[in-house]
mmCIF file as Biopython writes it, N, C-alpha, C and O atoms, coordinates in Angstrom:
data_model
#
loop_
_atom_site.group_PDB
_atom_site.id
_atom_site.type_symbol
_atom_site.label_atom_id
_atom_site.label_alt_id
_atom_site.label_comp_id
_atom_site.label_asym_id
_atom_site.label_entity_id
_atom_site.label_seq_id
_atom_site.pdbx_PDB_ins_code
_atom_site.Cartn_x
_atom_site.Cartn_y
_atom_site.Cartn_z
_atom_site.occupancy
_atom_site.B_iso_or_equiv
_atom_site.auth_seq_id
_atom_site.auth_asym_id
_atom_site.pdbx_PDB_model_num
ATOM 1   N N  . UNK A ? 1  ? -57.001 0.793  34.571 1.0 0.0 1  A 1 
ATOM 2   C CA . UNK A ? 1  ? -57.888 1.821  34.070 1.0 0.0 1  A 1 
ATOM 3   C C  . UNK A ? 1  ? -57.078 3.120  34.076 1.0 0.0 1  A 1 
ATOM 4   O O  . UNK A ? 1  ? -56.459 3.473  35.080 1.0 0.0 1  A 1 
ATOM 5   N N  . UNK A ? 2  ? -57.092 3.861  32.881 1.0 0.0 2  A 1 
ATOM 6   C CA . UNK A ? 2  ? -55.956 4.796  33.155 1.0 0.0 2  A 1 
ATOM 7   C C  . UNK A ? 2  ? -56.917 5.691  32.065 1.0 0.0 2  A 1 
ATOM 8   O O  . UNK A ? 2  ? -57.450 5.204  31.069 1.0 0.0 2  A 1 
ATOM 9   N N  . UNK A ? 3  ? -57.025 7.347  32.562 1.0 0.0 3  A 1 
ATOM 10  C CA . UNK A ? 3  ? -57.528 8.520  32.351 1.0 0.0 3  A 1 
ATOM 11  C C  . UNK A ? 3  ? -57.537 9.490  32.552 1.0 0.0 3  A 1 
ATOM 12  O O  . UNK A ? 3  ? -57.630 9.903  33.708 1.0 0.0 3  A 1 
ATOM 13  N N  . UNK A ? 4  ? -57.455 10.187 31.624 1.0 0.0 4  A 1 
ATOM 14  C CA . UNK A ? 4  ? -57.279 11.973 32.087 1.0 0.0 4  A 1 
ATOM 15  C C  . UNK A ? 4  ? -58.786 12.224 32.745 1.0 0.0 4  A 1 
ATOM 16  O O  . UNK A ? 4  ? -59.819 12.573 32.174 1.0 0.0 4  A 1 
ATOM 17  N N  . UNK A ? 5  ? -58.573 11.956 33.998 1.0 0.0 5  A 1 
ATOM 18  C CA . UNK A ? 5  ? -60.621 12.243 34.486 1.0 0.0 5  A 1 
ATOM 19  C C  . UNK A ? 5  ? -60.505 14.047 34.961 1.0 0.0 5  A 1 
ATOM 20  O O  . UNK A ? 5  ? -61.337 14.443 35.778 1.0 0.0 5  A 1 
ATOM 21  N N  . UNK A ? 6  ? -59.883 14.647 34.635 1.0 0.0 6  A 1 
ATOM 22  C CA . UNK A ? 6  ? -59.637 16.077 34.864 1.0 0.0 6  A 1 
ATOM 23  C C  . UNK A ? 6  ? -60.634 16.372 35.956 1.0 0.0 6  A 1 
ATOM 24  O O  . UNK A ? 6  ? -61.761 16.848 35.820 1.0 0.0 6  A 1 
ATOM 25  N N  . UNK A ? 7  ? -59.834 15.894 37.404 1.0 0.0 7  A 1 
ATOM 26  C CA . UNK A ? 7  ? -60.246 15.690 38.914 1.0 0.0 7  A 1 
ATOM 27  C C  . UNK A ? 7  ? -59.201 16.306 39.870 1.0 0.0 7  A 1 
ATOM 28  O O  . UNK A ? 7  ? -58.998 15.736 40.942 1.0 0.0 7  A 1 
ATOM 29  N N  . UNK A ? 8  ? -58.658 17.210 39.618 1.0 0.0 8  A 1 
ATOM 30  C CA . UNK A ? 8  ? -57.470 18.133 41.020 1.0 0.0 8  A 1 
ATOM 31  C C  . UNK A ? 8  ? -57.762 17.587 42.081 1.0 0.0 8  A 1 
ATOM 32  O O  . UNK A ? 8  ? -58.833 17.795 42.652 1.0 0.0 8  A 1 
ATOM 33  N N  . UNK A ? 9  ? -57.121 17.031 42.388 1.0 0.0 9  A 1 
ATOM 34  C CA . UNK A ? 9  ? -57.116 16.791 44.359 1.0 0.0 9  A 1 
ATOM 35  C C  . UNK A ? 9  ? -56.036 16.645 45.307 1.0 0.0 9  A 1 
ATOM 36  O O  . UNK A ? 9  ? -55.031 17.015 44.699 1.0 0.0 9  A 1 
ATOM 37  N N  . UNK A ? 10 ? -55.876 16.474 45.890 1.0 0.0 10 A 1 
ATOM 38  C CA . UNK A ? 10 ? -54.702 16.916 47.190 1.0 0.0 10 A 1 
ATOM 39  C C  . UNK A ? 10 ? -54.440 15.145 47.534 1.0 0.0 10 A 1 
ATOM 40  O O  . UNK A ? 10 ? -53.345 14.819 47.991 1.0 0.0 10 A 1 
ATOM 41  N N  . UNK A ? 11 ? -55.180 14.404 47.359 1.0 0.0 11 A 1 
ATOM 42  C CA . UNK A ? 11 ? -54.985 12.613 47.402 1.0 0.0 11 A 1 
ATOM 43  C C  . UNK A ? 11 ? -54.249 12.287 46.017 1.0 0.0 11 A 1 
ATOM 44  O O  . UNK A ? 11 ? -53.678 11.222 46.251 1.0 0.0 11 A 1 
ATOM 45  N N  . UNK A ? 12 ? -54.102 12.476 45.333 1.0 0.0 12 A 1 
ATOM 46  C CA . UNK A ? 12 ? -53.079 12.526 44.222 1.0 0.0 12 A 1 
ATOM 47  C C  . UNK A ? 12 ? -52.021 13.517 43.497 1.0 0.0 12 A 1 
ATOM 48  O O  . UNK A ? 12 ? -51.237 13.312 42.570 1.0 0.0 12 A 1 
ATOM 49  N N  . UNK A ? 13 ? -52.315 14.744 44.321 1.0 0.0 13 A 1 
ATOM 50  C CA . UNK A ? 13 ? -51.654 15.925 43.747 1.0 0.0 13 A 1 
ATOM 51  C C  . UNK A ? 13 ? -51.023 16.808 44.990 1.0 0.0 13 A 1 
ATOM 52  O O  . UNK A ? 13 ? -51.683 17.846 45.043 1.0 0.0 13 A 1 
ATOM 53  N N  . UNK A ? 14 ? -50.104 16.805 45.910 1.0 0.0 14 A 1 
ATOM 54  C CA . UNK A ? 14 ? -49.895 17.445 47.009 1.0 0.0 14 A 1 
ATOM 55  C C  . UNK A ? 14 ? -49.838 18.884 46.556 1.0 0.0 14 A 1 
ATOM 56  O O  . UNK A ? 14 ? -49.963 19.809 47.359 1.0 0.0 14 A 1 
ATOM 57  N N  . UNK A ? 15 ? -49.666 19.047 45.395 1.0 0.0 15 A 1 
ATOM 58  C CA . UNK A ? 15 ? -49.250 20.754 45.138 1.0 0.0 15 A 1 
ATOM 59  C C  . UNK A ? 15 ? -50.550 21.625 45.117 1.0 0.0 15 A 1 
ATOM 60  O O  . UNK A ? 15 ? -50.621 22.838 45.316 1.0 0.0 15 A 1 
ATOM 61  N N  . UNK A ? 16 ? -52.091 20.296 44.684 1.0 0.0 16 A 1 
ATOM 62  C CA . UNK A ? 16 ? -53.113 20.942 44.922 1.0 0.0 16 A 1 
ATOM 63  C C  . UNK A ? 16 ? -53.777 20.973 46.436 1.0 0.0 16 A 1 
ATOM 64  O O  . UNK A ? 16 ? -54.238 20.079 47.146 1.0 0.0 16 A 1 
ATOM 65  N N  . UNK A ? 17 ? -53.646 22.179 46.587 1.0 0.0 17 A 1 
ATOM 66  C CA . UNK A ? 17 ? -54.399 22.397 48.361 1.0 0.0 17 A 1 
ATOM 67  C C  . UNK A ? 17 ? -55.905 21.923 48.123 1.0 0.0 17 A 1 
ATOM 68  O O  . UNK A ? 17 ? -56.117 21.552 49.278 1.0 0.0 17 A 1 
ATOM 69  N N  . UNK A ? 18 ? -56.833 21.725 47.604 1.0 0.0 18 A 1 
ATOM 70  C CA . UNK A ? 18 ? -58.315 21.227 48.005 1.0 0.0 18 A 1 
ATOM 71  C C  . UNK A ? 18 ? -58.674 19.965 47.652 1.0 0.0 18 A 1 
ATOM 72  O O  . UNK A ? 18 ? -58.023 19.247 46.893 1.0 0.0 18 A 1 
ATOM 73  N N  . UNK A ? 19 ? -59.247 19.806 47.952 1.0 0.0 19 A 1 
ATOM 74  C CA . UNK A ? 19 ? -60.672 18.653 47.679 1.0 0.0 19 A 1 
ATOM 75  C C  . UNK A ? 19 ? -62.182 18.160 47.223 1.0 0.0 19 A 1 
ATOM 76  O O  . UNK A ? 19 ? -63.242 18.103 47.847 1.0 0.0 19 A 1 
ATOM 77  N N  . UNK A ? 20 ? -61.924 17.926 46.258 1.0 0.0 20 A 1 
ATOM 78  C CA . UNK A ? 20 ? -62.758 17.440 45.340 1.0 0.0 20 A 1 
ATOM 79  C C  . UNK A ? 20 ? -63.858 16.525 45.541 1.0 0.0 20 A 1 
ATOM 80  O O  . UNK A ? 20 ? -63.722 15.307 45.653 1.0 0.0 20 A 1 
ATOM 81  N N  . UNK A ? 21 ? -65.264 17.329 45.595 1.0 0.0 21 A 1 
ATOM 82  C CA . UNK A ? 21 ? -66.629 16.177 45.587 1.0 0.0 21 A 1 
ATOM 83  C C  . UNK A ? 21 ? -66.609 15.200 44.860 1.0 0.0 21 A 1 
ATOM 84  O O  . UNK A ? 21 ? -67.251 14.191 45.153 1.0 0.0 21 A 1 
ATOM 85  N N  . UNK A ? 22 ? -65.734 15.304 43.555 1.0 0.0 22 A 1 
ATOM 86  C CA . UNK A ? 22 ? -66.009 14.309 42.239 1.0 0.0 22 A 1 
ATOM 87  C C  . UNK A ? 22 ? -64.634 12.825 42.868 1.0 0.0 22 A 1 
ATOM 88  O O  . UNK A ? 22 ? -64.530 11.679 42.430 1.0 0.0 22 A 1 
ATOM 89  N N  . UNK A ? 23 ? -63.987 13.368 43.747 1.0 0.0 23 A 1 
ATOM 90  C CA . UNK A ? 23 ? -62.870 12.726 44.321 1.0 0.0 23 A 1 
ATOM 91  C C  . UNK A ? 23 ? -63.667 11.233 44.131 1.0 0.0 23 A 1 
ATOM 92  O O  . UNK A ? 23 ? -63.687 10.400 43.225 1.0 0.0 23 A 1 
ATOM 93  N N  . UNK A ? 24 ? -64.440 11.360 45.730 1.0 0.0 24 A 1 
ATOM 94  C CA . UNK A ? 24 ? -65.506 10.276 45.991 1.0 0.0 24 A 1 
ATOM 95  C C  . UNK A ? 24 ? -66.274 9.605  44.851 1.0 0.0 24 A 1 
ATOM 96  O O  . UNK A ? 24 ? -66.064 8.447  44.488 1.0 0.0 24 A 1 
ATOM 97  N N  . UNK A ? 25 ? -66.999 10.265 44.425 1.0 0.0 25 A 1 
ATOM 98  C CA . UNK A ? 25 ? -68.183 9.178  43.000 1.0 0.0 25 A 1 
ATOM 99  C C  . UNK A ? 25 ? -66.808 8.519  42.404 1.0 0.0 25 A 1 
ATOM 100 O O  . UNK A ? 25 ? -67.058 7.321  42.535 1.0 0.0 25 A 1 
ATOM 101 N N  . UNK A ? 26 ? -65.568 8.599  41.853 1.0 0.0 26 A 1 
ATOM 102 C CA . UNK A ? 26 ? -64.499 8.653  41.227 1.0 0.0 26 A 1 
ATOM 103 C C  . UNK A ? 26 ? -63.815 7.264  41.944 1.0 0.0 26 A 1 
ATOM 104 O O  . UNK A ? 26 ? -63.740 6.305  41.177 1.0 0.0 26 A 1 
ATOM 105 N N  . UNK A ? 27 ? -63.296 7.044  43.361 1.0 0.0 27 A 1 
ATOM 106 C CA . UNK A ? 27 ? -63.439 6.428  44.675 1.0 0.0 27 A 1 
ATOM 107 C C  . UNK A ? 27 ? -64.293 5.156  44.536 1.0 0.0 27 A 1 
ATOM 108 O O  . UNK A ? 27 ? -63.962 3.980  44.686 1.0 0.0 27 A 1 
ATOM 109 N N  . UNK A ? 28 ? -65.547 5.729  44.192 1.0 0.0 28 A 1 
ATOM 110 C CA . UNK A ? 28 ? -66.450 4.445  44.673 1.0 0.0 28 A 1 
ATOM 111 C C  . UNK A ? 28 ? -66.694 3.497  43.350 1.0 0.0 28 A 1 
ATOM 112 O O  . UNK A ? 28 ? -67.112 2.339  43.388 1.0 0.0 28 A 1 
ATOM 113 N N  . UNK A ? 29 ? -66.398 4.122  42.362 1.0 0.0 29 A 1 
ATOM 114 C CA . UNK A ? 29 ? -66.402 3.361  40.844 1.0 0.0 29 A 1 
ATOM 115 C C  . UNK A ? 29 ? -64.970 2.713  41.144 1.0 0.0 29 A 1 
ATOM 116 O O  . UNK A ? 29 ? -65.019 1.511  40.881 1.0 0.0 29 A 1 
ATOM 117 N N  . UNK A ? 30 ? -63.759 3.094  41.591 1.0 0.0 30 A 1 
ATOM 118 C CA . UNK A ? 30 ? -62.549 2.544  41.785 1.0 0.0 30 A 1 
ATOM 119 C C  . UNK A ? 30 ? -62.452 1.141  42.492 1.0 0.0 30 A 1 
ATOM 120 O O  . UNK A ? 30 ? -61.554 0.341  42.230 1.0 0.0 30 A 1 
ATOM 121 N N  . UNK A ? 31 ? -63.453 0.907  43.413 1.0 0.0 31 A 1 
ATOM 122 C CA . UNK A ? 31 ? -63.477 0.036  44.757 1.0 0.0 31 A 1 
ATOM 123 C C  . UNK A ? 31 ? -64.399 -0.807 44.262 1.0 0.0 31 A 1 
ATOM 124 O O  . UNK A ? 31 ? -64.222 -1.997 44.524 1.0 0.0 31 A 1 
ATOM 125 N N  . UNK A ? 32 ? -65.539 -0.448 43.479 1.0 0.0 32 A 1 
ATOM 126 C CA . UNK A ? 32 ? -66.370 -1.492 43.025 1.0 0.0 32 A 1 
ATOM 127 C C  . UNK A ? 32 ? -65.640 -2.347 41.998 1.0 0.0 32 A 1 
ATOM 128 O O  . UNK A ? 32 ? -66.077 -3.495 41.924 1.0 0.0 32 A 1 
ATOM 129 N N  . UNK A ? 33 ? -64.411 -1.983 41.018 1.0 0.0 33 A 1 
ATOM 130 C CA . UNK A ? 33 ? -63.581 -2.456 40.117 1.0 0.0 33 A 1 
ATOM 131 C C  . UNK A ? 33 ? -62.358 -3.266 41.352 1.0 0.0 33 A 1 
ATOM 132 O O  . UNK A ? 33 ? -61.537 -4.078 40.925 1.0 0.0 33 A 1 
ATOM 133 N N  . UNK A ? 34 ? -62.408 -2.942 42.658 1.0 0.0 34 A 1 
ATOM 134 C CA . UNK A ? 34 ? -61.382 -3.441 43.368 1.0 0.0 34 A 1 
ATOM 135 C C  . UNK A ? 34 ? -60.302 -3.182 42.598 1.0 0.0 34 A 1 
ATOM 136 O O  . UNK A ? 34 ? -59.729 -4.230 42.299 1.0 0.0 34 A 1 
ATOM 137 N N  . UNK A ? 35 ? -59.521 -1.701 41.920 1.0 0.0 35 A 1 
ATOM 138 C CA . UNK A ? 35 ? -58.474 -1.196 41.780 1.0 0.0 35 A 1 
ATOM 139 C C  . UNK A ? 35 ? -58.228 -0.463 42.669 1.0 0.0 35 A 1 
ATOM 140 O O  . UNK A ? 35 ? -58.847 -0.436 43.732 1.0 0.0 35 A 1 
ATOM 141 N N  . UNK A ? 36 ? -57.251 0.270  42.360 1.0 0.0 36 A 1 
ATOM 142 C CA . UNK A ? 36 ? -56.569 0.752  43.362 1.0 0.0 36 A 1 
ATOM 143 C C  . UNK A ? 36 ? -55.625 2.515  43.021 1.0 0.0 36 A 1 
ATOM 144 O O  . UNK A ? 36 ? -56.578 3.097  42.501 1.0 0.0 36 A 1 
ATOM 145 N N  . UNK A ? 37 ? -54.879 3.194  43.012 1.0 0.0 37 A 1 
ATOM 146 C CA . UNK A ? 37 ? -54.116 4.296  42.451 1.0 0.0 37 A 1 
ATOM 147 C C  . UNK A ? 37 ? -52.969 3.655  41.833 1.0 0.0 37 A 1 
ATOM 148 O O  . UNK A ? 37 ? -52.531 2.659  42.409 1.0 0.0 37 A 1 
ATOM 149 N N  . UNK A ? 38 ? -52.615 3.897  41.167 1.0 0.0 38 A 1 
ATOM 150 C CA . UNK A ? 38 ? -50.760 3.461  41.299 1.0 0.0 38 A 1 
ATOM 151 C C  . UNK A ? 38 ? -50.107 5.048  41.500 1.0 0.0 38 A 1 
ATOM 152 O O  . UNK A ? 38 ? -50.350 6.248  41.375 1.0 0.0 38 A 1 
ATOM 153 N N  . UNK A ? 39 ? -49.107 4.067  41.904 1.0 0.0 39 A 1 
ATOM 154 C CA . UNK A ? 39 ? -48.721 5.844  42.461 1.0 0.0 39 A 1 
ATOM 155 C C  . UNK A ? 39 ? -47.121 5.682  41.742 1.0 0.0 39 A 1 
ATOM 156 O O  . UNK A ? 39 ? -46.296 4.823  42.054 1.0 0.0 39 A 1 
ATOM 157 N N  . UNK A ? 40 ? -46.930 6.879  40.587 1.0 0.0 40 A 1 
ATOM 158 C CA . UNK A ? 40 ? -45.317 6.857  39.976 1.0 0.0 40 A 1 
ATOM 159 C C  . UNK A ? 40 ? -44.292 7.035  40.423 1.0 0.0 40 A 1 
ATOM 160 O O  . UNK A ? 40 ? -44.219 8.072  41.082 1.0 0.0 40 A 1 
ATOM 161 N N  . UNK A ? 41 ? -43.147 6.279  40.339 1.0 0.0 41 A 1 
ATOM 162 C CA . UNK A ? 41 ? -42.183 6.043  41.408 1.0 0.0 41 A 1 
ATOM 163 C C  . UNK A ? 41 ? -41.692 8.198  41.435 1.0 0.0 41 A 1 
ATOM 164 O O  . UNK A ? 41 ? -41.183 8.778  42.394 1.0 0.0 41 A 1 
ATOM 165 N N  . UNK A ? 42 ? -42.023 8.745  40.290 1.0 0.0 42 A 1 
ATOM 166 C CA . UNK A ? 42 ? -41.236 10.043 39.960 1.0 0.0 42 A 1 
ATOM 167 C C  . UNK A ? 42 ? -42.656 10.561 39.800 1.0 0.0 42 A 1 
ATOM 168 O O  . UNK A ? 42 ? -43.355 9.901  39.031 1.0 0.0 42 A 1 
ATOM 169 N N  . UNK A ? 43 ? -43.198 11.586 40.363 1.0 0.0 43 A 1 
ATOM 170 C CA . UNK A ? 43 ? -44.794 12.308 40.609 1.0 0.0 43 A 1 
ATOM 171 C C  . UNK A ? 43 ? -44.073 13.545 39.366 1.0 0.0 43 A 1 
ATOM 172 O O  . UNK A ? 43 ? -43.119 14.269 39.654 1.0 0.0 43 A 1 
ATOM 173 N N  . UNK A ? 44 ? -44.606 13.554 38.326 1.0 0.0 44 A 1 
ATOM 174 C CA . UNK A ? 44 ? -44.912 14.663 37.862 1.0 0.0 44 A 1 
ATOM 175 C C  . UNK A ? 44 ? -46.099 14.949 37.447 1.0 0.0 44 A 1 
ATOM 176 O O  . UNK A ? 44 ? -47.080 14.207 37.492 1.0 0.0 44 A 1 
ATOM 177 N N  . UNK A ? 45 ? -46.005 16.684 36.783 1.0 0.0 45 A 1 
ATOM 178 C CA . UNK A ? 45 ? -46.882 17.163 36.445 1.0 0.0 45 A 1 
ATOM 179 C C  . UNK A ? 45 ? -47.273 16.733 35.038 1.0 0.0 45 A 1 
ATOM 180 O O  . UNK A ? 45 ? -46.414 16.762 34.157 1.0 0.0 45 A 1 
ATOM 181 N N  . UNK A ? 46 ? -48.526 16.333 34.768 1.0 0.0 46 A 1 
ATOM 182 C CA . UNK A ? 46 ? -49.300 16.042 33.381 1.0 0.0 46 A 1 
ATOM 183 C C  . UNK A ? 46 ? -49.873 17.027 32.740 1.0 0.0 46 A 1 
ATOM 184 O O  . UNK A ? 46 ? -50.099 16.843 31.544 1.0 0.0 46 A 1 
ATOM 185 N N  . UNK A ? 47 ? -50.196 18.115 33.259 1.0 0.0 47 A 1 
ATOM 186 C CA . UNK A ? 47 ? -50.434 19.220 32.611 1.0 0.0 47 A 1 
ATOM 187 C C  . UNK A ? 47 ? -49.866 20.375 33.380 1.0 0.0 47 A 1 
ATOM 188 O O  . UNK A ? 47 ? -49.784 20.542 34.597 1.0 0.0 47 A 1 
ATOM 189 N N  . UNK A ? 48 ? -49.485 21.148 32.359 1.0 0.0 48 A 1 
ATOM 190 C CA . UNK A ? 48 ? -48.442 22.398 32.053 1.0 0.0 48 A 1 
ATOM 191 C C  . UNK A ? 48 ? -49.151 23.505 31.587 1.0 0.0 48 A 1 
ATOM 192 O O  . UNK A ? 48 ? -49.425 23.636 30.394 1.0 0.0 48 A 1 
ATOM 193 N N  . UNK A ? 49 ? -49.474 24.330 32.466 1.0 0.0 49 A 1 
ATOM 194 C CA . UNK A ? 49 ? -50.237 25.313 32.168 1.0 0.0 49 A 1 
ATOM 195 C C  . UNK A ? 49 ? -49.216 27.003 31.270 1.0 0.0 49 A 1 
ATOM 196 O O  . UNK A ? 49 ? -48.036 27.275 31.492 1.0 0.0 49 A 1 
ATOM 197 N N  . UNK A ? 50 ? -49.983 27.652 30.507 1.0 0.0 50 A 1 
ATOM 198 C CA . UNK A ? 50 ? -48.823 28.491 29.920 1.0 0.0 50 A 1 
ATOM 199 C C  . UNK A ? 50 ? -49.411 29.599 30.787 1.0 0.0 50 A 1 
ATOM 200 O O  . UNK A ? 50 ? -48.704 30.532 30.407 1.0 0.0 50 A 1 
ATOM 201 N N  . UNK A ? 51 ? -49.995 29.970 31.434 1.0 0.0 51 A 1 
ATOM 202 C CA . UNK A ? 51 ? -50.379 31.104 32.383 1.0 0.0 51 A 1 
ATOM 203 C C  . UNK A ? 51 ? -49.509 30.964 33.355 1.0 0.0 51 A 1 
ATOM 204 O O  . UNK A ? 51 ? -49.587 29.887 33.946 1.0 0.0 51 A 1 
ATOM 205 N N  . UNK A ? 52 ? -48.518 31.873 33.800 1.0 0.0 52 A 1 
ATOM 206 C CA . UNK A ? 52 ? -47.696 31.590 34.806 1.0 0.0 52 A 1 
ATOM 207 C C  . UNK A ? 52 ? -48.921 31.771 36.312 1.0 0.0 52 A 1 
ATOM 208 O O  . UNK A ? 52 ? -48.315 31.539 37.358 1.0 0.0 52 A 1 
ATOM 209 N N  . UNK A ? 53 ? -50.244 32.079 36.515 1.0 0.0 53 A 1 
ATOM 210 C CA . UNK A ? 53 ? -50.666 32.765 37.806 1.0 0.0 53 A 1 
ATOM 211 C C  . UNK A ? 53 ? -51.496 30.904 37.861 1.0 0.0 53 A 1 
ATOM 212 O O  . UNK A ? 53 ? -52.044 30.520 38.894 1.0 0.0 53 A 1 
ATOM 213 N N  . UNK A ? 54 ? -51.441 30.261 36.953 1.0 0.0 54 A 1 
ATOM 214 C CA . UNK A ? 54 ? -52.279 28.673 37.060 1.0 0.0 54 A 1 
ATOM 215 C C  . UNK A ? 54 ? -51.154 27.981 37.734 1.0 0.0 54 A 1 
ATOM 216 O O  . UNK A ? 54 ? -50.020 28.434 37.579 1.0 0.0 54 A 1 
ATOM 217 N N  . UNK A ? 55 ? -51.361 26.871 38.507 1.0 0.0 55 A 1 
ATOM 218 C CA . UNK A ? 55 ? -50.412 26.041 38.487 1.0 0.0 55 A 1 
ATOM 219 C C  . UNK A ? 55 ? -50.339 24.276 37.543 1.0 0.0 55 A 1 
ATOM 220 O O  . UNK A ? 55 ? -51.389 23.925 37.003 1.0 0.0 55 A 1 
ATOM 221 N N  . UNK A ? 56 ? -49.322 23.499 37.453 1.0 0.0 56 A 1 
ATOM 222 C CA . UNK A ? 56 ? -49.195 23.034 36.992 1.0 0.0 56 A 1 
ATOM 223 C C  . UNK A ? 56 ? -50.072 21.580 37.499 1.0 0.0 56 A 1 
ATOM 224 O O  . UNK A ? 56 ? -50.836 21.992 38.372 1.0 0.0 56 A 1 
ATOM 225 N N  . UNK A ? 57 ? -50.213 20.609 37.390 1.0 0.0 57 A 1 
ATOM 226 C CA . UNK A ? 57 ? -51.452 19.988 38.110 1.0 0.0 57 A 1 
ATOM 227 C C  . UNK A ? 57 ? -51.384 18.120 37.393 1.0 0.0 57 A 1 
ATOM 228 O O  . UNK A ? 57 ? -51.146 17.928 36.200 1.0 0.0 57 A 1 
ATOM 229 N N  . UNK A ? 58 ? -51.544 17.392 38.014 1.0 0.0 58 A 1 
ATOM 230 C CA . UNK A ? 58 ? -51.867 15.912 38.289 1.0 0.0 58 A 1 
ATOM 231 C C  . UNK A ? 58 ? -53.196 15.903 37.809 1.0 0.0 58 A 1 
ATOM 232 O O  . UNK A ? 58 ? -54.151 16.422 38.388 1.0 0.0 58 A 1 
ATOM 233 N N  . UNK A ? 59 ? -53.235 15.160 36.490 1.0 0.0 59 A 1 
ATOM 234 C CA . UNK A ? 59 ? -55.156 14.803 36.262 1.0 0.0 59 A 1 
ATOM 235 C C  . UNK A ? 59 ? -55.213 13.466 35.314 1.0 0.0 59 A 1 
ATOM 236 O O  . UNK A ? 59 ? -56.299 12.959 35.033 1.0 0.0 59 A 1 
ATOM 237 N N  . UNK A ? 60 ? -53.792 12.850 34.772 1.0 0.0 60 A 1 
ATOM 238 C CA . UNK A ? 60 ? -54.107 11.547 34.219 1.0 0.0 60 A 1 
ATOM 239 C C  . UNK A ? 60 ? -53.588 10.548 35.722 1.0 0.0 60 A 1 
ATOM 240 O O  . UNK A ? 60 ? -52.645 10.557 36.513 1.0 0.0 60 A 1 
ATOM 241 N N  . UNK A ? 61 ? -54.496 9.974  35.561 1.0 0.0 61 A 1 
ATOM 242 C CA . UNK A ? 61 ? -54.394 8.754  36.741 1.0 0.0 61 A 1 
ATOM 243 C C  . UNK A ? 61 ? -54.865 7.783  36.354 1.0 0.0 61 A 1 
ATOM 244 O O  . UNK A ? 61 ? -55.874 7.697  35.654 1.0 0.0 61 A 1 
ATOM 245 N N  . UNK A ? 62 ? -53.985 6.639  36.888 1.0 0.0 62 A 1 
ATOM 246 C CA . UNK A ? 62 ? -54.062 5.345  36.990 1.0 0.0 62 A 1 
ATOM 247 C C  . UNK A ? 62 ? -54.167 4.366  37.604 1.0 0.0 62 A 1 
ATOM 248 O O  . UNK A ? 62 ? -53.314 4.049  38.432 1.0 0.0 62 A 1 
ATOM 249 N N  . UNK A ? 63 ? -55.419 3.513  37.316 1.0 0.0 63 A 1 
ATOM 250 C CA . UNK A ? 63 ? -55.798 2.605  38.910 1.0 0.0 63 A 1 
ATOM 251 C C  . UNK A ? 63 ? -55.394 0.881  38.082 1.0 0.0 63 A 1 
ATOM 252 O O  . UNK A ? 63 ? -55.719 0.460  36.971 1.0 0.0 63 A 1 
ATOM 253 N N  . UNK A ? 64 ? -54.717 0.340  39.005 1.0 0.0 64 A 1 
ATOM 254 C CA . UNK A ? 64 ? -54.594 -1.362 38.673 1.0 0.0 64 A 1 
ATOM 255 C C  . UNK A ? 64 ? -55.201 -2.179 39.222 1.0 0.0 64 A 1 
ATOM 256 O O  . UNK A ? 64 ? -55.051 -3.364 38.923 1.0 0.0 64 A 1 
#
């Protein structure tokens, strides 16, 4: 299952400091599918913000 669910969180994104309510509902649809994260051997950023004061940010993810 693979999607831009535009979800910031600190469990897939270390550069983002918080945590996300939508994390969980997100979580529990994951576990009922018994997938899982994959996690890329090379973590980059998927979106590139042109505001230098935004940061750059993790939001397509992929569960197997």
């Amino acid at each position: 299952m693979t999607e831009d669910f535009n979800i910031s969180d600190n469990e897939w994104d270390s550069s983002y400091s918080h945590y996300s309510n939508y994390t969980d509902s997100l979580k529990e649809i994951v576990d009922s599918f018994n997938l899982e994260l994959s996690t890329p051997v090379n973590q980059v950023s998927m979106y590139c913000t042109d505001n230098p004061q935004d940061s750059n940010s993790v939001l397509d993810l992929m569960f197997l």
